[in-house]
DRENVEXZA-727193 format. One line per field, with one value per residue (C-alpha): residue number from 1; residue in three letters; chain; y negated, x, z negated. Coordinates in steps of 0.02 Angstrom, whole numbers, plus 50000, padded with zeros to 5 digits. Each point is the difference from the previous one (the first is absolute). Layout:
N
k: (NUM | ...) .
r: (ALA | ...) .
c: (A | ...) .
v: (Y | ...) .
u: (X | ...) .
w: (Z | ...) .
This chain:
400
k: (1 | 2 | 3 | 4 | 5 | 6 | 7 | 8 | 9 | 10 | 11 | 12 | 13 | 14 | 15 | 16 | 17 | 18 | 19 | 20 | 21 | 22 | 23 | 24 | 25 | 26 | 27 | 28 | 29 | 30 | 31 | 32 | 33 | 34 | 35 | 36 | 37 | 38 | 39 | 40 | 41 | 42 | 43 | 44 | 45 | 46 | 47 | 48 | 49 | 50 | 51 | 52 | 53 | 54 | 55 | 56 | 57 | 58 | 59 | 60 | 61 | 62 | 63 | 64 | 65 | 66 | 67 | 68 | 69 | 70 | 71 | 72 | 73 | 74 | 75 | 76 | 77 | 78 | 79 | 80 | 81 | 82 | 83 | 84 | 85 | 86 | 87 | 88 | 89 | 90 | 91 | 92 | 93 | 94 | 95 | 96 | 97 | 98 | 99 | 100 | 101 | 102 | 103 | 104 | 105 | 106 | 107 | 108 | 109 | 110 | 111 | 112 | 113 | 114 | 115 | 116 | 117 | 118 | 119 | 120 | 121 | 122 | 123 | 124 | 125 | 126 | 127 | 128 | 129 | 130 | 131 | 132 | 133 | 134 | 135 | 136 | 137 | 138 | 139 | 140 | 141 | 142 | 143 | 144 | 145 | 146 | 147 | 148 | 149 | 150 | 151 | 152 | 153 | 154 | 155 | 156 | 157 | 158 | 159 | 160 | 161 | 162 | 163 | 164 | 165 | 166 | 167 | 168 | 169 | 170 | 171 | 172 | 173 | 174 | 175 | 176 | 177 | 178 | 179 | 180 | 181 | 182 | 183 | 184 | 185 | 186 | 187 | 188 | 189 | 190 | 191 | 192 | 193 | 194 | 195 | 196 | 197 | 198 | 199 | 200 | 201 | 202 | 203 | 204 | 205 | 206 | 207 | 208 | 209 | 210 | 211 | 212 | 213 | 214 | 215 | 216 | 217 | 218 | 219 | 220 | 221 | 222 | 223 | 224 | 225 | 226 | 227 | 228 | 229 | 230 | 231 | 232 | 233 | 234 | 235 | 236 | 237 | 238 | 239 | 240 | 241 | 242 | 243 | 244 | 245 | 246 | 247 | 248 | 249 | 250 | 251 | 252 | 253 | 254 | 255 | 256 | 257 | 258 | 259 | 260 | 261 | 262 | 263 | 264 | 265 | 266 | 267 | 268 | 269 | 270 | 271 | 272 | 273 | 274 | 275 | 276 | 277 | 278 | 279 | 280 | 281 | 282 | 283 | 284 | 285 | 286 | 287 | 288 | 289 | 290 | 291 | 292 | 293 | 294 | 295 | 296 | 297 | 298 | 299 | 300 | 301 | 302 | 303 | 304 | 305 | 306 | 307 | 308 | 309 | 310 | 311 | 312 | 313 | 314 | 315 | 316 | 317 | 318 | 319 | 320 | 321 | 322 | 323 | 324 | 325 | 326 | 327 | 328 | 329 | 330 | 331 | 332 | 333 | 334 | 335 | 336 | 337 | 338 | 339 | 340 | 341 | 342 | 343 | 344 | 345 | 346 | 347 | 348 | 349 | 350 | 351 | 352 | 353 | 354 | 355 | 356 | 357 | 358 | 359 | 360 | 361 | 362 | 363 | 364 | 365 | 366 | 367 | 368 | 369 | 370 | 371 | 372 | 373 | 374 | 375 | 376 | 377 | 378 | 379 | 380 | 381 | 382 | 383 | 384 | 385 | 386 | 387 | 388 | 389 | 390 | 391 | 392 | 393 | 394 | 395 | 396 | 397 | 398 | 399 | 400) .
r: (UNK | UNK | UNK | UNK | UNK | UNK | UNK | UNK | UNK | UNK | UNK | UNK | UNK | UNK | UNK | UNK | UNK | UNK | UNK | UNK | UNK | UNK | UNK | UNK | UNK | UNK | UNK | UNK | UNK | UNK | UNK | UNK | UNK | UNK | UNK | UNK | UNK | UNK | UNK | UNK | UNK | UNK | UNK | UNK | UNK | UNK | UNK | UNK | UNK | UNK | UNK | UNK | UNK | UNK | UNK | UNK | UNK | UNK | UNK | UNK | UNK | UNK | UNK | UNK | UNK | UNK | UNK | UNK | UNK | UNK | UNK | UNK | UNK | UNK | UNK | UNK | UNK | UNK | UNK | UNK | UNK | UNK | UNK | UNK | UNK | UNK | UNK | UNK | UNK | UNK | UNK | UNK | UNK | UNK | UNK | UNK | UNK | UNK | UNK | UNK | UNK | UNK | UNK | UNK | UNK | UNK | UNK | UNK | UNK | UNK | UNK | UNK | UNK | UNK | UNK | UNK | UNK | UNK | UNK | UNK | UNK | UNK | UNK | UNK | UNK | UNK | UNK | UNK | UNK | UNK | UNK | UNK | UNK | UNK | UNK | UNK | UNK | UNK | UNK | UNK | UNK | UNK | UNK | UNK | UNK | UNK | UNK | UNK | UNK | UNK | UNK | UNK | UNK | UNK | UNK | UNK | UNK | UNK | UNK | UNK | UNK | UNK | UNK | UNK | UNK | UNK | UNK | UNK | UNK | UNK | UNK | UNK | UNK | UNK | UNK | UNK | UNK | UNK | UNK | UNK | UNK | UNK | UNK | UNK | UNK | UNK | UNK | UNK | UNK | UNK | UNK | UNK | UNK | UNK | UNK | UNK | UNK | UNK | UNK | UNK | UNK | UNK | UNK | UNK | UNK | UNK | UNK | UNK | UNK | UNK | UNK | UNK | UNK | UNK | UNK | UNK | UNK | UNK | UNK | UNK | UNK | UNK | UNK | UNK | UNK | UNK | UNK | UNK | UNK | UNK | UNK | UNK | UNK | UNK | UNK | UNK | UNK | UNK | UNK | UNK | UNK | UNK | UNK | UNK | UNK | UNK | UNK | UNK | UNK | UNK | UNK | UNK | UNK | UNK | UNK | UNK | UNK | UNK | UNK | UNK | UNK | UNK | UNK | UNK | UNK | UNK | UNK | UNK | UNK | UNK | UNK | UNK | UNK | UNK | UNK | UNK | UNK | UNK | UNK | UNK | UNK | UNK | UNK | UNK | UNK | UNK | UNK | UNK | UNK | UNK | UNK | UNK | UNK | UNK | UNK | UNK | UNK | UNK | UNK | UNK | UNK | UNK | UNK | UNK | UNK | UNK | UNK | UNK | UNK | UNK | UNK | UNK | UNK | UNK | UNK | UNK | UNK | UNK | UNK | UNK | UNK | UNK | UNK | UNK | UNK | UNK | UNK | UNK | UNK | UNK | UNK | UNK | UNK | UNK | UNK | UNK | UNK | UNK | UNK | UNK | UNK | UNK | UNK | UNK | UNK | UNK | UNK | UNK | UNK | UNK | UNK | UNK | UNK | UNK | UNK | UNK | UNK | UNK | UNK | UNK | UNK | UNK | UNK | UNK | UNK | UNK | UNK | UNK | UNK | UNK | UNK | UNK | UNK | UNK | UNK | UNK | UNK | UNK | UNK | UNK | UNK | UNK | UNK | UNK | UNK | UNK | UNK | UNK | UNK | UNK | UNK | UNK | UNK | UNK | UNK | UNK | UNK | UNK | UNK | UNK) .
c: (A | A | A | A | A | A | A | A | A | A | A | A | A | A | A | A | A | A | A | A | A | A | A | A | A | A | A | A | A | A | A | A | A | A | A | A | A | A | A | A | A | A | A | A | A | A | A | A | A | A | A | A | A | A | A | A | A | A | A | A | A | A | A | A | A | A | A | A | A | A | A | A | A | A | A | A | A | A | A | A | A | A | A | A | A | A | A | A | A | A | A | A | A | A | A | A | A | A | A | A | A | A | A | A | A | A | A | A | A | A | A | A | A | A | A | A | A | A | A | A | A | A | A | A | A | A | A | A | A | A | A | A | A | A | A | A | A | A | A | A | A | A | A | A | A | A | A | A | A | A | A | A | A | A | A | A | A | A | A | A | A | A | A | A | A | A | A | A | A | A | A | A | A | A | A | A | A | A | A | A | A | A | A | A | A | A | A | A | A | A | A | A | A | A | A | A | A | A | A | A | A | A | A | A | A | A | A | A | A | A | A | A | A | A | A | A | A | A | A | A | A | A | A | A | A | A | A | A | A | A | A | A | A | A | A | A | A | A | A | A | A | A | A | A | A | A | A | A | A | A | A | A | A | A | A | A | A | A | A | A | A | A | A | A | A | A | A | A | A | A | A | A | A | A | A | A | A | A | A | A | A | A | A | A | A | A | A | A | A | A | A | A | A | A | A | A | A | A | A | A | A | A | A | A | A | A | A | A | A | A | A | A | A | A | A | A | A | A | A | A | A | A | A | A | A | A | A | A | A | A | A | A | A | A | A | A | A | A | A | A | A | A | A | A | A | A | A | A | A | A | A | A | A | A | A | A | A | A | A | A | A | A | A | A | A | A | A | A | A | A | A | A | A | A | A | A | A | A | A | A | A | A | A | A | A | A | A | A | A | A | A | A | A | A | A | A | A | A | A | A) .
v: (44720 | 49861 | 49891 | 49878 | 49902 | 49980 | 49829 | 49956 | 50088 | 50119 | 50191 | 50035 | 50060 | 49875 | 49823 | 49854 | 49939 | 49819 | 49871 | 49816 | 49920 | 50099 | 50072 | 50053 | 50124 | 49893 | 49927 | 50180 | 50062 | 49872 | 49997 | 50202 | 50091 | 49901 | 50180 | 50034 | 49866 | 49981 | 50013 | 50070 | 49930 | 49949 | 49964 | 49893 | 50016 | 49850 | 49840 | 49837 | 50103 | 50052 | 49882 | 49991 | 49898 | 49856 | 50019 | 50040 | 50112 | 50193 | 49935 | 49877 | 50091 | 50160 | 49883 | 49910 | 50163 | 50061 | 50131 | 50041 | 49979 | 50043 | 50007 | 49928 | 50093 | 49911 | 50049 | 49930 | 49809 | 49981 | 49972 | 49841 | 50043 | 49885 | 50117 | 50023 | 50177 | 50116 | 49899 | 50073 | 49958 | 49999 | 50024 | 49888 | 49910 | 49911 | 49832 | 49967 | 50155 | 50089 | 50173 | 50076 | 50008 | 50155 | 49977 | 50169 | 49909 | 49976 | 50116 | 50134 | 50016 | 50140 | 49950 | 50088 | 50097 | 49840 | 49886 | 50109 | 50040 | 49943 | 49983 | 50087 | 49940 | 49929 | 49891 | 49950 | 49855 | 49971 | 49909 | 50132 | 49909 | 50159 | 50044 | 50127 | 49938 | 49890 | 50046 | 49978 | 50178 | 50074 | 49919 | 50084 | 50160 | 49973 | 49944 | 50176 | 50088 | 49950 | 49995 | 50177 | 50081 | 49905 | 50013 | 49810 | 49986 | 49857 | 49899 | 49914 | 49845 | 49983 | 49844 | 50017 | 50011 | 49832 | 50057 | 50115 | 50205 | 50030 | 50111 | 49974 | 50045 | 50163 | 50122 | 50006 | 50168 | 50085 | 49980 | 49840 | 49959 | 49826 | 49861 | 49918 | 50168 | 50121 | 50116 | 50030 | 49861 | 49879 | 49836 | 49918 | 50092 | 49954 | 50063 | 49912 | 49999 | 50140 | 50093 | 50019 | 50033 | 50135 | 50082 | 49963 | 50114 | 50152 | 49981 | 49964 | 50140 | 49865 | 50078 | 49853 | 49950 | 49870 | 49889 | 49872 | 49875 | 49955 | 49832 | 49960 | 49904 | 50040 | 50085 | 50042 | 49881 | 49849 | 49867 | 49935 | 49821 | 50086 | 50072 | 49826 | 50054 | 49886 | 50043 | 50023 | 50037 | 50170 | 49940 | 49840 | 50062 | 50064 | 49775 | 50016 | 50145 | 49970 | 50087 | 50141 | 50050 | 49990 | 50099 | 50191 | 49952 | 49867 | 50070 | 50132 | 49858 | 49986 | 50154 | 49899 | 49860 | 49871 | 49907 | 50003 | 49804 | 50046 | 49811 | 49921 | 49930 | 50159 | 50150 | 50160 | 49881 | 50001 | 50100 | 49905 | 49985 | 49874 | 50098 | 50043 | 49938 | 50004 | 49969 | 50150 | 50108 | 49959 | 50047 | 50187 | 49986 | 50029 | 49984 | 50014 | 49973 | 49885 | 49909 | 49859 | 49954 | 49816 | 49937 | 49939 | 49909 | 49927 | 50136 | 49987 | 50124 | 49949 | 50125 | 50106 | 50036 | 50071 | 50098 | 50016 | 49818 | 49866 | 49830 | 50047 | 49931 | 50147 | 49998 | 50118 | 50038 | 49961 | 50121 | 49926 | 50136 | 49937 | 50171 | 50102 | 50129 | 50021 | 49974 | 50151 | 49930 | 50175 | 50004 | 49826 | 50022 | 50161 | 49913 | 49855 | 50107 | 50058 | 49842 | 49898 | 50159 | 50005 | 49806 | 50006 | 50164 | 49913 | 49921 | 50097 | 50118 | 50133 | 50021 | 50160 | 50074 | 49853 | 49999 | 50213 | 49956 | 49878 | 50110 | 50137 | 50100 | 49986 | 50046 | 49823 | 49925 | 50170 | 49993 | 49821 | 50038 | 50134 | 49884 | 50096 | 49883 | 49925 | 50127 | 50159 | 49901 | 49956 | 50176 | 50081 | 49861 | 50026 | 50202 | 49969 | 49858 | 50113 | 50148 | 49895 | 49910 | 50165 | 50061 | 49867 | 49935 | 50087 | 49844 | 49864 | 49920 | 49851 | 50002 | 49927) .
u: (48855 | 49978 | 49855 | 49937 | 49872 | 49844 | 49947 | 49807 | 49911 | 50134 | 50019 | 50186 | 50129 | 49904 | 50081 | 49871 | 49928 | 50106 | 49886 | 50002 | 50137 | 50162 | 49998 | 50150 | 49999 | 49986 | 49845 | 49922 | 50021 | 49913 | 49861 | 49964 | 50141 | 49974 | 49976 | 50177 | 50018 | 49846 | 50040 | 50170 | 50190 | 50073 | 50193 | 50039 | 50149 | 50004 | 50076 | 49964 | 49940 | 49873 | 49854 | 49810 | 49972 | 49968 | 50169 | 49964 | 50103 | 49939 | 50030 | 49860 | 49899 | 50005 | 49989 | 49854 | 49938 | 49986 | 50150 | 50077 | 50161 | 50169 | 50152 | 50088 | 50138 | 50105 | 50115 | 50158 | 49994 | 49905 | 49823 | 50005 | 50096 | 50142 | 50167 | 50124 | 50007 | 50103 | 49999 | 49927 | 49829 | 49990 | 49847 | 49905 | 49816 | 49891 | 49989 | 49814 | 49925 | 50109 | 50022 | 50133 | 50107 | 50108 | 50113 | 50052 | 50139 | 50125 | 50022 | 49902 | 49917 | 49900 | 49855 | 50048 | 49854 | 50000 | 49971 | 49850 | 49942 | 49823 | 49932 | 49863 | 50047 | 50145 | 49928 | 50134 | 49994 | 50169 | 50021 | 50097 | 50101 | 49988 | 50161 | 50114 | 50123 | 49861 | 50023 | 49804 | 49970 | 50122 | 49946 | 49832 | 50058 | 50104 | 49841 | 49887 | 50147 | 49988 | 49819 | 49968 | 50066 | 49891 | 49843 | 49993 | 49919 | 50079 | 49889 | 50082 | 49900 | 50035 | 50062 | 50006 | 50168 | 50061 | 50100 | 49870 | 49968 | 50150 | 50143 | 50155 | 50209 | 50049 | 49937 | 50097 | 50095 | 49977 | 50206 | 49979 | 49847 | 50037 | 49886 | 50003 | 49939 | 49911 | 49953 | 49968 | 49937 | 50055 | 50062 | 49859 | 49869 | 49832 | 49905 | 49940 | 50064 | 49841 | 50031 | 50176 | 49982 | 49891 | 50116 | 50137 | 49908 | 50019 | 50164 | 50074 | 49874 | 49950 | 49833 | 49907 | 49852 | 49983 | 49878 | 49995 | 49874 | 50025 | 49989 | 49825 | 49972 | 50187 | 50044 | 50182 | 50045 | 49910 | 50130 | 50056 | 49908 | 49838 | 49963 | 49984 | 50107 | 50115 | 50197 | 50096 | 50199 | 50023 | 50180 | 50107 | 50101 | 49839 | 49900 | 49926 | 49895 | 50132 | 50120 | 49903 | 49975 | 50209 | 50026 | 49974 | 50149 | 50086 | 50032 | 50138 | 50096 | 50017 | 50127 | 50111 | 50122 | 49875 | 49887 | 49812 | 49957 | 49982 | 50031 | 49956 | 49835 | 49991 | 50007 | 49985 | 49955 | 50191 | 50161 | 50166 | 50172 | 50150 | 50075 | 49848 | 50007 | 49795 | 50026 | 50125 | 49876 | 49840 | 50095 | 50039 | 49827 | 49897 | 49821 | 49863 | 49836 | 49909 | 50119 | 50129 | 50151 | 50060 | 50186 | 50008 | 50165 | 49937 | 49960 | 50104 | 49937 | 49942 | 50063 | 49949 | 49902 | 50125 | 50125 | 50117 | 50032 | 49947 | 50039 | 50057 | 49957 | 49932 | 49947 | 49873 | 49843 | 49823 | 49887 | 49785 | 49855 | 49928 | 49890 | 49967 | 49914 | 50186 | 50115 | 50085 | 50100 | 50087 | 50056 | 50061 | 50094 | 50070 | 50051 | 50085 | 50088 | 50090 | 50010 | 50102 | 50115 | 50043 | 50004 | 50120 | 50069 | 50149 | 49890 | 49853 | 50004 | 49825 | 49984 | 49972 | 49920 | 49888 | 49969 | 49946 | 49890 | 49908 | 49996 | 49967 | 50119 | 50165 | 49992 | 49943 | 50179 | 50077 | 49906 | 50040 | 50189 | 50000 | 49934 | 49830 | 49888 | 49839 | 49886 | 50067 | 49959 | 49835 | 49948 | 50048 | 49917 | 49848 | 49974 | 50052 | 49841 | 49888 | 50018 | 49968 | 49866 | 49922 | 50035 | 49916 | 49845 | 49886 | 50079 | 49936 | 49834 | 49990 | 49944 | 50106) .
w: (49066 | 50126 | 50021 | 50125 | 49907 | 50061 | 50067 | 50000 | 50110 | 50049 | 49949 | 49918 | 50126 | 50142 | 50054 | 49985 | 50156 | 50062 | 49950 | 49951 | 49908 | 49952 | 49815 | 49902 | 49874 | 49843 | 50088 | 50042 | 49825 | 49920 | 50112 | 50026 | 49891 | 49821 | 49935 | 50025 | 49862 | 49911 | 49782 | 50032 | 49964 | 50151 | 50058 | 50139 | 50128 | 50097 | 50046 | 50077 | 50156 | 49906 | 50046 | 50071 | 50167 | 49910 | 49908 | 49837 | 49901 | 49956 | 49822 | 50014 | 50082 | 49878 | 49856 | 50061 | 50033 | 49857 | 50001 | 49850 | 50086 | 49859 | 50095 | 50160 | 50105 | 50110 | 50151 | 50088 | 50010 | 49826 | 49949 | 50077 | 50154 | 49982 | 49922 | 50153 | 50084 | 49888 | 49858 | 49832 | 49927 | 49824 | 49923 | 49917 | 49946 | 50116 | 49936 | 50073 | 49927 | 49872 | 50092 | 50002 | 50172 | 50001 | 50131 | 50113 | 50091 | 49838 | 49866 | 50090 | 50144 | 49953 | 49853 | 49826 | 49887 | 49904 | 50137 | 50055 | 49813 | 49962 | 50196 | 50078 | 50204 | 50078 | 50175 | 50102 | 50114 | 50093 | 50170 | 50109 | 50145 | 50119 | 50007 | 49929 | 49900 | 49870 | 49841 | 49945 | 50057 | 49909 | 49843 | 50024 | 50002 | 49851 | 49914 | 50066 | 49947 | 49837 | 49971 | 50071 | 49847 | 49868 | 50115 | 50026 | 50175 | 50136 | 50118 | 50126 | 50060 | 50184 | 50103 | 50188 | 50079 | 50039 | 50185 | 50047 | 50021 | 50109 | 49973 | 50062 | 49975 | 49916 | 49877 | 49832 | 49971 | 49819 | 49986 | 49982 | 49882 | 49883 | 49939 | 50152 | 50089 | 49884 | 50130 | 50179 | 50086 | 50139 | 50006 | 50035 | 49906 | 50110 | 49834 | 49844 | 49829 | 49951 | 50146 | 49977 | 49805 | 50075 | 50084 | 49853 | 49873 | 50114 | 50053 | 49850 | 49915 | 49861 | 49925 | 49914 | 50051 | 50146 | 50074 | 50139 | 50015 | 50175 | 50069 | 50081 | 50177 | 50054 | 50177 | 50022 | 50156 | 49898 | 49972 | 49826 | 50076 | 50030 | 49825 | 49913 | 49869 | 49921 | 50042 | 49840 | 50015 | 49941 | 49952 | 49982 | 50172 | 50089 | 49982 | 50188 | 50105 | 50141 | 49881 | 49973 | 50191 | 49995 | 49843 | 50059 | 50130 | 49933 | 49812 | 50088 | 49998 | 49811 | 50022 | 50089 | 49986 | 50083 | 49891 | 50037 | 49947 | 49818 | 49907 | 50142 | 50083 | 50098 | 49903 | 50105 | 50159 | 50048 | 50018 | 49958 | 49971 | 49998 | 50148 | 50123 | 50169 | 50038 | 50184 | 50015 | 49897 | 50111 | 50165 | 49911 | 49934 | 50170 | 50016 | 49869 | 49967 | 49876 | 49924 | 50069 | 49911 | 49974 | 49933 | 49837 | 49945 | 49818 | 49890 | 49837 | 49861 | 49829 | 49841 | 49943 | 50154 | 50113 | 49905 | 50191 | 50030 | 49873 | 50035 | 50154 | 50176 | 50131 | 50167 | 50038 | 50115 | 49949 | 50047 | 50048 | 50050 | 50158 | 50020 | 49860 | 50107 | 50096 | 49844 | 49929 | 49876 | 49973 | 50199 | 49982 | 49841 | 50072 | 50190 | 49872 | 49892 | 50155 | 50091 | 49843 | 49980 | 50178 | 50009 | 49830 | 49981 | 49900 | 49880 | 49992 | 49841 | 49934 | 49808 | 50036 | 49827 | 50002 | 50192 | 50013 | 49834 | 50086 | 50180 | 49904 | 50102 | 50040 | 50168 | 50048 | 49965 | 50053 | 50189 | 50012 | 49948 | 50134 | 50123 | 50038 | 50093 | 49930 | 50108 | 49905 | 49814 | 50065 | 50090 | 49825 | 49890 | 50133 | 49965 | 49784 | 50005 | 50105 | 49894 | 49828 | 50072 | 50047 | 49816 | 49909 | 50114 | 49855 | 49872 | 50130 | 49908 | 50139 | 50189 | 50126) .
């Protein structure tokens, strides 16, 4: 069962008129949902994205509430946000409250019976970065998964997406289904972290029960800027909103031999390498839109941030949004991919597992390998996007 809770005023099913000042989920729950809550044992997944607009952490606010709040979960990146992608998260006690914090990105990812034993609700407040390859998602679904069978309902508390409603790049085939792409979906996701957990129960034919209390006062063209919430890094590599807006395009180049700025200033902001001649690169690269590249000679990467070249002096190419409403990171990562490998065909290499897990195809490094031209990716990624968004428009809770 999946449920779209009910904000004031507002039948179930229905989105709640755009009015005054942005609301997340955690905010919308305790003002018109406390019944979800009200006298029962409740788990937490979260993290340090998991905040009012005034900052304060769901913790606080449950506790002050009144909530008779037992257990915390925590994702990639810790309950504090801090561990380095990858890494394992051990669990352990929260030193301010005495919970427990369970941790679903080390020993398991998925919560055991005896993590789950003794609650009556699991809410789940997450920051989703709108793009494919986030692990947060995943982590959600490994949580539904597990609560279906003991009857232990999951309530996501909804954030708006911080790069907007727009779709963009290509559609994940089943083939190729990880943690970094649990389903079908595309790059950039244009949906929010209920929406898409929505549309995660059916395709993955989970059967617990599901609701979504859906952000209130959000439209899906409204900027991060214009919600008044507070930015939070969703991760160590992801510290500025500029990074974000790269991500759905720039991540492709984790599956290759170029670093993306990780243990530097600029983490997914820039694509480098001791060997890359940026001026040769930008003449392959032709025009696009959105986005202008600068030079960057200085960029030496800190361990255990960047696993390709630590310690080692790059030169790369900075990438800056100058029009958000142009910018399709996915395009851009796509014309770039092309550009360096026919700019360094010597010294350009794919990590080609790694690369098709994050595509979510292999016929992304194939076509480019073949020397199909960016039109005949983008026709294709046009018609997989069309039919998806066609599929799902019944998840969408927001108005544009």
């Amino acid at each position: 069962m999946v449920t779209l809770l009910a904000l004031a005023g507002c039948a179930a099913g229905q989105v709640a008129p755009v009015a005054g000042p942005v609301r997340p989920g955690i905010e919308v729950l305790l003002a018109d949902s406390a019944h979800l809550v009200r006298g029962r044992r409740v788990g937490l997944v979260t993290n340090n994205t998991g905040i009012d607009r005034a900052g304060t952490s769901d913790v606080e606010r449950l506790l002050g509430a009144g909530v008779h709040l037992v257990a915390l979960f925590s994702p990639e990146h810790g309950f504090r946000g801090s561990a380095d992608p990858g890494a394992a998260v051990a669990s352990a006690t929260d030193s301010a409250t005495g919970l427990p914090i369970y941790s679903l990105y080390g020993a398991t990812r998925t919560p055991t019976p005896e993590m789950l034993r003794g609650l009556d609700v699991v809410l789940v407040d997450l920051q989703d970065v709108g793009a494919r390859y986030f692990t947060y998602l995943s982590t959600v679904m490994e949580v539904l998964r597990a609560a279906g069978p003991l009857g232990l309902p999951v309530v996501v508390l909804d954030r708006p997406n911080p790069i907007g409603g727009v779709s963009q790049g290509n559609v994940l085939r089943p083939a190729f289904r990880s943690f970094v792409g649990l389903f079908e979906m595309p790059m950039r996701t244009g949906l929010t972290m209920g929406e898409l957990s929505r549309i995660g129960r059916e395709e993955l034919g989970l059967q617990g029960s599901l609701s979504v209390v859906p952000v209130s006062g959000w439209r899906r063209g409204m900027t991060f800027e214009a919600t008044g919430l507070p930015f939070v890094p969703p991760s160590p590599n992801l510290p500025r909103l500029e990074a974000l807006w790269h991500y759905p395009g720039l991540c492709l180049f984790e599956g290759t031999n170029l670093s993306v700025g990780r243990g530097t200033s600029l983490p997914f902001e820039v694509i480098a390498a001791p060997w890359l001649d940026p001026a040769k690169v930008l003449h392959n690269l032709g025009e696009v839109h959105g986005v202008k590249f600068t030079a960057v000679n200085d960029l030496t990467p800190r361990v255990p941030g960047d696993r390709k070249y630590a310690d080692t002096l790059l030169v790369g190419l900075r990438w800056e949004v100058t029009n958000r409403a142009r910018y399709d990171p996915t395009e851009v990562a796509l014309r770039l991919l092309i550009a360096v490998r026919s700019a360094h065909p010597d010294r350009f290499r794919w990590i080609p597992a790694h690369f098709d897990r994050l595509a979510g195809t292999d016929s992304l490094r194939l076509g480019i390998e073949a020397g199909r031209p960016v039109k005949w990716f983008l026709d294709r990624w046009r018609a997989e996007r069309t039919a998806w968004t066609t599929q799902w428009k019944p998840v969408r809770l927001y108005p544009e």
